[in-house]
C-alpha positions as CSV (number, residue, x, y, z in Angstrom):
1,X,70.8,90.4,96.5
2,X,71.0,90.4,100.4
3,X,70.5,93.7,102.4
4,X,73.7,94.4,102.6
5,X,74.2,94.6,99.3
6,X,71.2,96.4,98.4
7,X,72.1,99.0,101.2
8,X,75.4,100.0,100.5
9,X,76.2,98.4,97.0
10,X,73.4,98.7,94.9
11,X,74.0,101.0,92.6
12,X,77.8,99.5,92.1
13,X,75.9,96.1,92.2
14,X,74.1,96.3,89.5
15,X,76.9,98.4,87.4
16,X,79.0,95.9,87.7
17,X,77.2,92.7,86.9
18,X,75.6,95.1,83.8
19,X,79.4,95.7,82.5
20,X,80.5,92.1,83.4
21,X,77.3,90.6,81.1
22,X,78.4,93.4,78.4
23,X,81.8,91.7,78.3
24,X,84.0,93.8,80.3
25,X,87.1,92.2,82.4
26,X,86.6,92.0,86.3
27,X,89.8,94.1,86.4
28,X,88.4,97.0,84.3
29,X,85.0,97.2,86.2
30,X,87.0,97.7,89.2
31,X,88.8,100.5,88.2
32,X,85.8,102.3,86.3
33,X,83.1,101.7,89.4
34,X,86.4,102.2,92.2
35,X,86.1,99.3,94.1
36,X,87.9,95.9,94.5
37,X,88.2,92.9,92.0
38,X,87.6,90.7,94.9
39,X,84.3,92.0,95.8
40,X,83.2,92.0,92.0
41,X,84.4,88.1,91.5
42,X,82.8,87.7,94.9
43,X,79.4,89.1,93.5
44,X,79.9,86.9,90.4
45,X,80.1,83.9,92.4
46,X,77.7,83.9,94.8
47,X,74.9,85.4,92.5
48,X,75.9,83.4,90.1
49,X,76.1,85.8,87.0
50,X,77.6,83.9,84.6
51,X,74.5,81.1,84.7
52,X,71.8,83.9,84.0
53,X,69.8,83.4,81.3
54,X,69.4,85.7,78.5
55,X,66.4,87.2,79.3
56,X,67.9,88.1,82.9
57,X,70.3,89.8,81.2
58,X,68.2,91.9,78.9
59,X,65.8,93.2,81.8
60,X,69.5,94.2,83.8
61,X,70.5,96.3,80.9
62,X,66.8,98.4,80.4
63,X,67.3,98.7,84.4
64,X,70.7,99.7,84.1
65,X,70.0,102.6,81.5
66,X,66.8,103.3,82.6
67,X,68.4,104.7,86.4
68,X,70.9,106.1,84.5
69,X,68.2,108.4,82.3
70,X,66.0,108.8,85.0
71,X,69.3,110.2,87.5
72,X,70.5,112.4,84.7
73,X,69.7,115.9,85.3
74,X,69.3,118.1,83.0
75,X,67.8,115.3,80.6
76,X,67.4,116.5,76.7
77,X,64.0,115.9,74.5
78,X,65.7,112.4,72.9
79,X,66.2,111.5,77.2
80,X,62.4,111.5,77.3
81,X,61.7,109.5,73.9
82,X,64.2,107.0,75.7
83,X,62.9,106.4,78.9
84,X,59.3,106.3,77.2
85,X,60.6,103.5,75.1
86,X,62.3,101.6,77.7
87,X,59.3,102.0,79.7
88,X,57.0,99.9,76.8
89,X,59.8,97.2,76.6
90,X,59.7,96.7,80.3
91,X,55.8,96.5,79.6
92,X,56.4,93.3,76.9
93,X,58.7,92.0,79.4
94,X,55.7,91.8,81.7
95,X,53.4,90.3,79.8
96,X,56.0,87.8,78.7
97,X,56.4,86.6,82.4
98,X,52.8,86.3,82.9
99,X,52.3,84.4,80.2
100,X,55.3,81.7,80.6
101,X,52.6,81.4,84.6
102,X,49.5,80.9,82.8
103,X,50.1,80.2,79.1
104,X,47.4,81.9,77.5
105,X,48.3,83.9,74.5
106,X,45.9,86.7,75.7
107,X,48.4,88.0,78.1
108,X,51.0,88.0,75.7
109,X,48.7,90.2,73.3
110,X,45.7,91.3,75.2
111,X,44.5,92.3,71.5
112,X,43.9,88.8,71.1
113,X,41.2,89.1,74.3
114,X,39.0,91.7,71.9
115,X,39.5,89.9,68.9
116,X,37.7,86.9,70.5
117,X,35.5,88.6,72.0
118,X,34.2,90.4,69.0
119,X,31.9,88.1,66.5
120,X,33.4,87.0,63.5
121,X,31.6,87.3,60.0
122,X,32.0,84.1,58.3
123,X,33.2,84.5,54.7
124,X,30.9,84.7,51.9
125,X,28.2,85.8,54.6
126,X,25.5,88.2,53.3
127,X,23.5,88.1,56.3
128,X,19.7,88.0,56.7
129,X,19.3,91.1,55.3
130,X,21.6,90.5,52.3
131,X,19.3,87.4,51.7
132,X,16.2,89.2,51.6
133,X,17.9,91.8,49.1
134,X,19.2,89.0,47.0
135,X,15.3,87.6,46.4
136,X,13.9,90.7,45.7
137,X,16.5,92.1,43.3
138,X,16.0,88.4,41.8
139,X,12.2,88.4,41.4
140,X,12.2,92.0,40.2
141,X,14.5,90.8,37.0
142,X,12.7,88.4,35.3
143,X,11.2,88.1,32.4
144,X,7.7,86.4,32.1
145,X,9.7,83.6,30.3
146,X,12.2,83.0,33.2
147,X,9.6,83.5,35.4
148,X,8.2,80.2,34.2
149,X,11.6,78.7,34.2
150,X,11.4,79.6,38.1
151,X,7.9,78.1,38.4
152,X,9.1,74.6,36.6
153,X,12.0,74.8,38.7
154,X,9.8,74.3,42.2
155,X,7.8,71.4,40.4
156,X,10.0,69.7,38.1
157,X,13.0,67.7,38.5
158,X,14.1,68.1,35.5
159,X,14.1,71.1,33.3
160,X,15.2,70.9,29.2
161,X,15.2,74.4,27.6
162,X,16.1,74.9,24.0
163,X,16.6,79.1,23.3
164,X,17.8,81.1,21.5
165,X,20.8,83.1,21.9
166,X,21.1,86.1,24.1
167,X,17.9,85.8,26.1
168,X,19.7,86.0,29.5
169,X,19.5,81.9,30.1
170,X,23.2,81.6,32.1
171,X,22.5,85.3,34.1
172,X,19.3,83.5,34.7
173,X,20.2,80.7,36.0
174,X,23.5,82.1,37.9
175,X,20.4,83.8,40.3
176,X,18.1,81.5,40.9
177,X,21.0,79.1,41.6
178,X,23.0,81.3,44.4
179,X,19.9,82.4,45.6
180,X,18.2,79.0,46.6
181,X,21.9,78.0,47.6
182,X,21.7,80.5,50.6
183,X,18.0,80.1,51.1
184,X,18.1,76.5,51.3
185,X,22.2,75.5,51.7
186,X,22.0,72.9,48.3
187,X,24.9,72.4,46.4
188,X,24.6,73.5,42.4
189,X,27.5,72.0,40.1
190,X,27.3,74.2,36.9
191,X,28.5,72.1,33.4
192,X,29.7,73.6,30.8
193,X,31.9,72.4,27.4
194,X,34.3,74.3,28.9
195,X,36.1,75.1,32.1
196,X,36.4,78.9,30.9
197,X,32.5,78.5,29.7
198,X,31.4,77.5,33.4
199,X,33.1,80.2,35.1
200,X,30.8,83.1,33.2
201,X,28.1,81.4,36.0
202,X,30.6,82.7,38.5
203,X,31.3,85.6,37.4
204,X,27.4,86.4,37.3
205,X,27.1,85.4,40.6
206,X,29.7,87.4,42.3
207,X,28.4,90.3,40.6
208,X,25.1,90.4,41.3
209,X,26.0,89.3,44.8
210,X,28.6,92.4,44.6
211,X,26.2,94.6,43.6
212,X,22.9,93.9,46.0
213,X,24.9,93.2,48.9
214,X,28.2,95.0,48.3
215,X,29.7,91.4,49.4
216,X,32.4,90.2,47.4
217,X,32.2,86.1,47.1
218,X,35.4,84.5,47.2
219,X,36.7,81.0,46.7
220,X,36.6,78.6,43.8
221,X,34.6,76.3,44.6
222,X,32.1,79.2,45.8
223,X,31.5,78.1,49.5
224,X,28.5,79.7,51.7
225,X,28.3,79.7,55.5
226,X,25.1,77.3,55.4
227,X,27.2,74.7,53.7
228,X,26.4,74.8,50.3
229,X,29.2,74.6,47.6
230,X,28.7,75.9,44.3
231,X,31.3,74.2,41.6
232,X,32.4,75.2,38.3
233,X,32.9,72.8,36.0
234,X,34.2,72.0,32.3
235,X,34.7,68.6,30.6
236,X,37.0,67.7,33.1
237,X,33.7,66.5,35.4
238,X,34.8,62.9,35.3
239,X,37.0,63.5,38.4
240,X,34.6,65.0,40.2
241,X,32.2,62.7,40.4
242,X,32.0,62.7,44.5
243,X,30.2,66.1,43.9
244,X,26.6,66.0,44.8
245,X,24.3,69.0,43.9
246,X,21.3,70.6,41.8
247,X,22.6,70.1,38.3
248,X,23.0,72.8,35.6
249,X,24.4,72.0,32.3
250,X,25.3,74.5,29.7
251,X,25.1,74.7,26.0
252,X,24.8,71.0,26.0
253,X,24.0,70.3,22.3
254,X,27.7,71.9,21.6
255,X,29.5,69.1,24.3
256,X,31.2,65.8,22.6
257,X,30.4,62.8,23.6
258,X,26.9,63.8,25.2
259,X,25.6,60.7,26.2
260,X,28.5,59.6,28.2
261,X,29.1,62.7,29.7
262,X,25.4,63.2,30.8
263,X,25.4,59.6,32.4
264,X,28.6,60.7,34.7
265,X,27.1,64.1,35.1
266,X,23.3,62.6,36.0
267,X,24.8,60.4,38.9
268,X,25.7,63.8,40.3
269,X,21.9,64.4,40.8
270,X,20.4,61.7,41.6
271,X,19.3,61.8,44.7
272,X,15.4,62.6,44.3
273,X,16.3,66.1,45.9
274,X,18.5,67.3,43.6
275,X,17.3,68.9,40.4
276,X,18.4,68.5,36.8
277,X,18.6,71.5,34.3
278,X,19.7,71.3,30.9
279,X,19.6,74.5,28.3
280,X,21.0,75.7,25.1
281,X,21.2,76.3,21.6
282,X,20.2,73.9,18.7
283,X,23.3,72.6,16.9
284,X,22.8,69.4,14.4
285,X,20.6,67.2,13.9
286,X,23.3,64.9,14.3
287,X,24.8,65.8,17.6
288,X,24.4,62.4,19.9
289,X,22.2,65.5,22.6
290,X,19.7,65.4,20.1
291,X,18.4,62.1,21.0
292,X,18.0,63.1,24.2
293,X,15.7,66.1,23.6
294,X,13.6,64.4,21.1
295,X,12.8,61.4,23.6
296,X,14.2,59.0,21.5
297,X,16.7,57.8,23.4
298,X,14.1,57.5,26.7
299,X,12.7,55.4,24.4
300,X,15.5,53.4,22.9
301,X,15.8,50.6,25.3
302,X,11.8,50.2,26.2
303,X,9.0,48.0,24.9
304,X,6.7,49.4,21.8
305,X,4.0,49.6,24.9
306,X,6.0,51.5,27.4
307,X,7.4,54.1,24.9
308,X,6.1,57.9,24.8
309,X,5.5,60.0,22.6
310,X,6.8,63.8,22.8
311,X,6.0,66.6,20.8
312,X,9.1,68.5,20.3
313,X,7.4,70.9,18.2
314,X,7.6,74.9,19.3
315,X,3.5,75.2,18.8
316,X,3.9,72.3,21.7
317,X,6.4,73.5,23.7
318,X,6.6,78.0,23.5
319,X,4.8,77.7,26.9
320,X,6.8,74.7,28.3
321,X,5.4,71.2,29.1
322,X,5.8,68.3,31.2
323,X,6.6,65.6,28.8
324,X,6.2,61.5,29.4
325,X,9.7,60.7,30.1
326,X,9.6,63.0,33.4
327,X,11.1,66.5,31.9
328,X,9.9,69.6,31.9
329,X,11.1,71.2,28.2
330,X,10.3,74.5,26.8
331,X,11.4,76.3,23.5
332,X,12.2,79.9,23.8
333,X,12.7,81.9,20.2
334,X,14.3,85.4,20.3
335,X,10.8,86.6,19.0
336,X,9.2,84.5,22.4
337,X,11.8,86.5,24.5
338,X,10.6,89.7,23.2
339,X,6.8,88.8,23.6
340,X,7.7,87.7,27.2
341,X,8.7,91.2,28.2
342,X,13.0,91.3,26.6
343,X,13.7,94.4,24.7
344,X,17.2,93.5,24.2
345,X,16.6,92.9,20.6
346,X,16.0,94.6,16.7
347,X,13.9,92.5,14.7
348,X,14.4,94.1,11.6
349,X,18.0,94.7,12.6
350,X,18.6,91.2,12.9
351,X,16.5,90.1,10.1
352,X,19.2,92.4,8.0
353,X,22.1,90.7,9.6
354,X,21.7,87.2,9.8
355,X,20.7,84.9,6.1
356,X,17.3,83.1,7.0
357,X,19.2,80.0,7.7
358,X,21.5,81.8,10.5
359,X,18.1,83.0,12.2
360,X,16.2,80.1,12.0
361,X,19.4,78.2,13.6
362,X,20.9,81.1,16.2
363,X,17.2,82.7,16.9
364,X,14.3,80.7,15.9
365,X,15.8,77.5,17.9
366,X,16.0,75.3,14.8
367,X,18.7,72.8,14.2
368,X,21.1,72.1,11.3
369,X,21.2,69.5,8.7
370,X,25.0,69.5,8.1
371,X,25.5,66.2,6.4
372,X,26.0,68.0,3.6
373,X,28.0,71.3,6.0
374,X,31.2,72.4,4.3
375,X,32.2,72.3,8.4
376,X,29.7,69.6,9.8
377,X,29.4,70.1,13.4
378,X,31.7,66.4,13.9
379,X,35.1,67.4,12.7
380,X,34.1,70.4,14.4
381,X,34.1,68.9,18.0
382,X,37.0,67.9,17.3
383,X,39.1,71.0,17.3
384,X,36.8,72.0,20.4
385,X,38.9,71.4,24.5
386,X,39.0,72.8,27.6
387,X,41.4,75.5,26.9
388,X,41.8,76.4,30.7
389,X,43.2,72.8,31.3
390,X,44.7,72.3,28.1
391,X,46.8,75.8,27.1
392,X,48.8,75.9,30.1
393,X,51.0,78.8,28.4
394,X,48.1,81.0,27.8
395,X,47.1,83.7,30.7
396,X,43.9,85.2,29.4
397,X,43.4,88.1,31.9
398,X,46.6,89.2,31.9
399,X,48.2,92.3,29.8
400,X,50.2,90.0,27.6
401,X,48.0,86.8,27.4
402,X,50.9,85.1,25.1
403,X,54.0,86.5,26.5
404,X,56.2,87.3,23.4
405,X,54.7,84.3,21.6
406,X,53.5,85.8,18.0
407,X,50.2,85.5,16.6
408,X,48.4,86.0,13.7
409,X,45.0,88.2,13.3
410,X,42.7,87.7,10.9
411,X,39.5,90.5,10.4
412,X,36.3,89.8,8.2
413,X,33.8,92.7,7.4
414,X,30.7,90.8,6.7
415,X,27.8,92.9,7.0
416,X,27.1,95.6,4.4
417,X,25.6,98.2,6.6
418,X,28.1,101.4,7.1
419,X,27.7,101.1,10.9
420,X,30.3,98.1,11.0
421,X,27.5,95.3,12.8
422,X,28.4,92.1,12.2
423,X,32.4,91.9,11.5
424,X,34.6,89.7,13.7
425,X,37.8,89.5,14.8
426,X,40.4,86.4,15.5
427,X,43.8,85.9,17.2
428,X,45.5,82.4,16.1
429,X,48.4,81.8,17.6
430,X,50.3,79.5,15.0
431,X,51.5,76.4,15.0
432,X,55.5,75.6,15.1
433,X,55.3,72.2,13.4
434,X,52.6,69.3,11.4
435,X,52.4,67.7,15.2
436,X,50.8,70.9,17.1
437,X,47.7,72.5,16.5
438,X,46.8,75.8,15.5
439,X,44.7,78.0,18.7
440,X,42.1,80.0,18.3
441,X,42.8,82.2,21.6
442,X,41.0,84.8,21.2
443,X,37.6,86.1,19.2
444,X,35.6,89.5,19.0
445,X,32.6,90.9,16.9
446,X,32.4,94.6,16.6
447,X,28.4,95.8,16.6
448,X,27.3,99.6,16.6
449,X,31.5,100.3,16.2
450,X,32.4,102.4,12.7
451,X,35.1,101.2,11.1
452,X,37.9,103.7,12.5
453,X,36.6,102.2,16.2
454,X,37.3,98.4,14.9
455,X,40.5,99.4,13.7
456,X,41.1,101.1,17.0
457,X,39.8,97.5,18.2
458,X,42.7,95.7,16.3
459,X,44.9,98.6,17.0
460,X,44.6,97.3,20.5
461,X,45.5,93.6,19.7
462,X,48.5,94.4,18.9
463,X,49.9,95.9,21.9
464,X,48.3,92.8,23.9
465,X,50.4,90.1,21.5
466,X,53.2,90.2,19.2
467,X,51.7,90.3,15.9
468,X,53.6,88.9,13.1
469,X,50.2,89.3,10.6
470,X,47.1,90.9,10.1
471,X,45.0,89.5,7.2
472,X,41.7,91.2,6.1
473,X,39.0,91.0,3.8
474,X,39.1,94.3,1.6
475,X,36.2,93.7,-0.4
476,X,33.7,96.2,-0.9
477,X,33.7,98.3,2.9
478,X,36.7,96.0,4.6
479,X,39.0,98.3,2.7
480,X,38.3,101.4,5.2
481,X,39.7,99.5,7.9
482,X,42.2,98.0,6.2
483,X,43.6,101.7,4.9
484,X,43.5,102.3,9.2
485,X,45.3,99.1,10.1
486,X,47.9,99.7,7.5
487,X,49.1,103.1,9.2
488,X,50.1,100.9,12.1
489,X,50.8,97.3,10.3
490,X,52.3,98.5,7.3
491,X,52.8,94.3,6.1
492,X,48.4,94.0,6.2
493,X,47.5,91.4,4.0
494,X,44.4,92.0,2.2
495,X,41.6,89.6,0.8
496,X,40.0,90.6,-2.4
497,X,37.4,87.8,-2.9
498,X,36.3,86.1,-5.7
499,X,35.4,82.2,-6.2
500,X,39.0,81.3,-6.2
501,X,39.9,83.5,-3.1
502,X,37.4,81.8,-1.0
503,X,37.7,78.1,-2.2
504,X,41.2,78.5,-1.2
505,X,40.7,79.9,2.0
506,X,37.9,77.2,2.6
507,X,40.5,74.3,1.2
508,X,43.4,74.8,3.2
509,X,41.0,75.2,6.5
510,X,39.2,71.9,5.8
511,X,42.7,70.4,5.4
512,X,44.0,71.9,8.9
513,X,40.7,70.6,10.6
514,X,40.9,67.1,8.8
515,X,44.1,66.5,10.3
516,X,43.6,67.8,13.7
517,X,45.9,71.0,13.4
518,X,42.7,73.6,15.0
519,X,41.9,74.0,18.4
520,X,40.0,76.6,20.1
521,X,37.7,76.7,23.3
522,X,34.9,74.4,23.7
523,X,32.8,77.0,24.9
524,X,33.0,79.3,22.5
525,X,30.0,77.5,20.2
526,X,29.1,81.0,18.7
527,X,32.3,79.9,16.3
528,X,31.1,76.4,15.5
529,X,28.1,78.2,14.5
530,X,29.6,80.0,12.4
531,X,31.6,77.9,10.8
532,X,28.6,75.5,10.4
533,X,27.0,78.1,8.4
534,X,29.2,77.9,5.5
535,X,27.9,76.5,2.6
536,X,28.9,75.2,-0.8
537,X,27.0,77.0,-4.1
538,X,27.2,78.0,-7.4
539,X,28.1,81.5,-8.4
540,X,25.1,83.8,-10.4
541,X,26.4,82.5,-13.6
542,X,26.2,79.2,-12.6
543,X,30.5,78.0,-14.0
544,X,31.8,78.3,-10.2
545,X,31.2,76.5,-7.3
546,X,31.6,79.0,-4.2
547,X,30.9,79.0,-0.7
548,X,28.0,81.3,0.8
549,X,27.1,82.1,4.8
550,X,24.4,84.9,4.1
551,X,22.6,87.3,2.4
552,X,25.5,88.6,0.2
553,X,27.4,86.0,-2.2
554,X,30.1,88.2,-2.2
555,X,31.0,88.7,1.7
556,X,28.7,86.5,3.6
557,X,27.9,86.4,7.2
558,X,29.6,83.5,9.5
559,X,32.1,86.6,10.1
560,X,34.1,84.9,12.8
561,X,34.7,81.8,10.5
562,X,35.9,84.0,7.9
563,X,38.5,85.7,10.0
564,X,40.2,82.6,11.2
565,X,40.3,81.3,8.0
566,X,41.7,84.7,6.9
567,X,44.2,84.5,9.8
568,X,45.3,80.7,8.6
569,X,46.1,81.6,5.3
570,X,49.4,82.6,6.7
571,X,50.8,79.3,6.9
572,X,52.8,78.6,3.7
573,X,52.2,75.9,1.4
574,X,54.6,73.5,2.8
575,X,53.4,74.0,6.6
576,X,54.7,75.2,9.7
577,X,57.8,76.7,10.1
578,X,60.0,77.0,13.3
579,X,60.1,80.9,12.6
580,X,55.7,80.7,12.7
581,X,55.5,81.1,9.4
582,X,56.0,83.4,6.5
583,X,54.0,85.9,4.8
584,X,51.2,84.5,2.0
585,X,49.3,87.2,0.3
586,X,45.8,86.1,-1.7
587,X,44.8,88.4,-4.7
């Protein structure tokens, strides 16, 4: 605009090209601001209005309204809010022309200028002072038996530990793994039967982590600022075979196929830097692991002159020992736990709970002969996958794990004592034809609960999954939770045993398993146990064969086995049915 214009026009000048750019006629502009059309189209012309890009026209209109508010007189409360608004937009309007000069994004935001100016805290970062907490909460926990596991652990390359269960071997290991990984930024790939089974090393970690350093680690794989990458890993390890780490394998006497899994997993760590550490419980006898642990398959392929010999025995190994074919191994009993400082444990409690055969397996480290099992640890394998990979319908954290699919439950007692230790709980859901399996998707044992607290338990189950049957052992104390359950599952099927009762539960089980109809988690080998600790007998008089797990002929232990086969006894005679099933009472 000229200085003409601006002199004796302006306030008509800008009027007018506001109204024109609003959409009014040239015409009506004249008669609202009283001067000529001429002079307006003149205006339009030479100043070229009608090419003015949008934003031109925006910054007119805030003028436009803003002389108008600040020219009013008397102006109102909402007059102010106004002008202070139009005042922040001229503001953006600003900083959007500086930055279309200079391009940087600072002057469009200058929040952006602080934000890189402030030091960023890389995620999963526990800082110096986090690490130092870390180590001392670490080294303050142990046992004097994980003690020596840490000692081993700065000597040998590779560690073979058979326990017992419950002596803190995966909490164990979850610390001294995370720690070294941000002491020393190694990668640790943790092995497990089960995808599910691996992540309870994660969940360690970020606990502990959580709770010395109040950090929350996030990320799966777990990755550290240093560079190290923790991974979590089921059977599923043979595509990840580019992974490179210090090696922990879980529970590896309860993994099928053994060998060939340990030959893909081994490459993993084979670099002389990375370690090797194998632990678990003792299975059979005739798992393909046990070769490994004995030395025998070390010695397989070698000359008579080049072969060790290993002791294997726990007089040999209760303090650990470096052994000829380069591992470290070490047998740790529950009753070795408790001498090394663990006072997690009842003796005498567990003494009553468990037949001398279940101790010496699950506590005393000793393994099965179950050539003769009525559930031999093979056929067992079988039922055993990676349920995260493989139930792609199931959402196990969630409120309704199943949806609306229905299920079955099956409860089992077993132990005699009137404070409820030692019964177990299972949710099947059922098969819907002879081509699927039945899934064992979830398992609980109730210890220290009465029995009006387990049927609170199974109370629960039901408003987590549509229930279509409860089945429970009655004899002897089962019958008090039973009565419970009934007042909310009025159709509970009950299980009075005798011989007959429990070969037919036993039968129809072996027949599911035979023909591949039973799945449940690889990781859970707490129910292979069990299972595996069914055996065939006679009954007192010596006419029957029956089928024992413990102390008492008539209940037995191997609790969880006896719920699932309680909760199986639901499928009819003639098998699956589209509807799930119907209803199959034993007397």
């Amino acid at each position: 605009m000229d200085k003409v214009v601006e002199s004796e026009y302006r306030e008509q000048f800008v009027s007018a090209r506001t109204l024109l750019w609003m959409g009014w006629r040239p015409s009506r502009i004249a008669e609202h601001l009283d001067i000529s059309p001429q002079l307006i189209n003149a205006w339009r012309k030479r100043f070229k209005w009608d090419d003015a890009p949008p934003m031109e026209r925006v910054e007119s209109s805030l003028e436009s309204r803003m002389i108008q508010l600040i020219f009013k007189d008397p102006k109102e409360g909402k007059d102010y809010k106004e002008i202070d608004l139009l005042g922040r937009q001229f503001e953006r309007l600003a900083r959007v022309h500086k930055y279309e000069e200079t391009g940087r994004e600072s002057d469009l935001n200058p929040k952006i200028q602080e934000r890189n100016r402030a030091p960023r805290k890389a995620k999963n970062d526990i800082g110096d002072e986090g690490l130092e907490l870390i180590e001392k909460a670490f080294d303050e926990s142990l046992f004097d038996y994980q003690h020596k596991w840490k000692v081993a652990g700065l000597t040998q390359r590779i560690r073979n530990i058979l326990k017992s269960r419950q002596i803190g071997a995966t909490w164990y290991f979850a610390r001294e793994a995370i720690v070294d990984a941000f002491h020393t930024g190694k990668n640790k790939i943790f092995l497990s039967a089960s995808k599910a089974q691996a992540h309870v090393f994660r969940q360690y970690i970020v606990q502990f982590i959580k709770d010395t350093c109040g950090v929350e680690l996030r990320g799966d794989p777990l990755v550290l600022p240093n560079g190290a990458t923790l991974y979590f890993l089921g059977t599923n390890v043979r595509t990840a075979q580019s992974y490179h780490g210090d090696l922990y394998m879980d529970e590896y006497f309860w993994i099928q196929n053994f060998q060939e899994f340990r030959k893909v997993a081994s490459g993993m760590a084979m670099h002389k830097k990375w370690s090797q550490t194998y632990f678990s419980t003792p299975s059979a006898i005739t798992h393909d692991a046990y070769p490994f642990w004995t030395g025998d398959l070390f010695n397989k392929r070698r000359a008579k002159d080049k072969r060790v010999s290993i002791d294997t025995s726990h007089a040999a190994l209760a303090n650990g020992m470096a052994c000829g074919d380069g591992q470290w191994r070490q047998i740790v009993t529950v009753e070795d736990a408790m001498a090394g400082g663990c006072d997690l444990f009842d003796i005498d409690q567990l003494r009553l709970e468990y037949s001398d055969d279940e101790y010496a397996n699950l506590l005393m480290c000793q393994f099965v002969d179950d050539t003769h099992a009525v559930f031999p640890l093979a056929k067992l394998q079988r039922c055993m996958v990676d349920s995260w990979v493989e139930w792609r319908d199931l959402k196990p954290y969630t409120d309704r794990p199943l949806g609306d699919g229905a299920v079955w439950i099956g409860y089992d007692p077993a132990g005699g004592s009137e404070d409820g230790d030692g019964a177990g709980v299972a949710v099947v859901s059922p098969s819907r034809s002879n081509l699927k399996p039945h899934r064992v998707i979830e398992k609980q044992r109730f210890r220290g609960l009465d029995y009006e607290q387990q049927a609170e338990e199974i109370r629960k189950l039901t408003h987590r999954y549509n229930v279509a049957y409860i089945g429970i052992d009655t004899t002897g104390l089962g019958e008090a939770v039973a009565e419970l359950v009934e007042k909310f599952f009025p159709a509970v099927t009950r299980f009075n045993y005798s011989p007959d009762v429990k070969a037919r539960l036993v039968i129809k089980t072996q027949n599911i398993i035979d023909r591949g109809r039973l799945q449940f988690d690889a990781g859970w080998s707490d129910l292979a146990q069990s299972f595996m600790a069914i055996r065939r007998g006679m009954t007192d008089s010596q006419r029957h064969i029956t089928y024992k797990s413990g102390r008492r002929e008539d209940t037995g232990h191997a609790d969880l086995a006896w719920a699932v086969m309680h909760a199986l006894a639901n499928e009819p005679l003639e098998g699956p049915t589209e509807q799930g099933g119907s209803m199959m009472e034993i007397y």
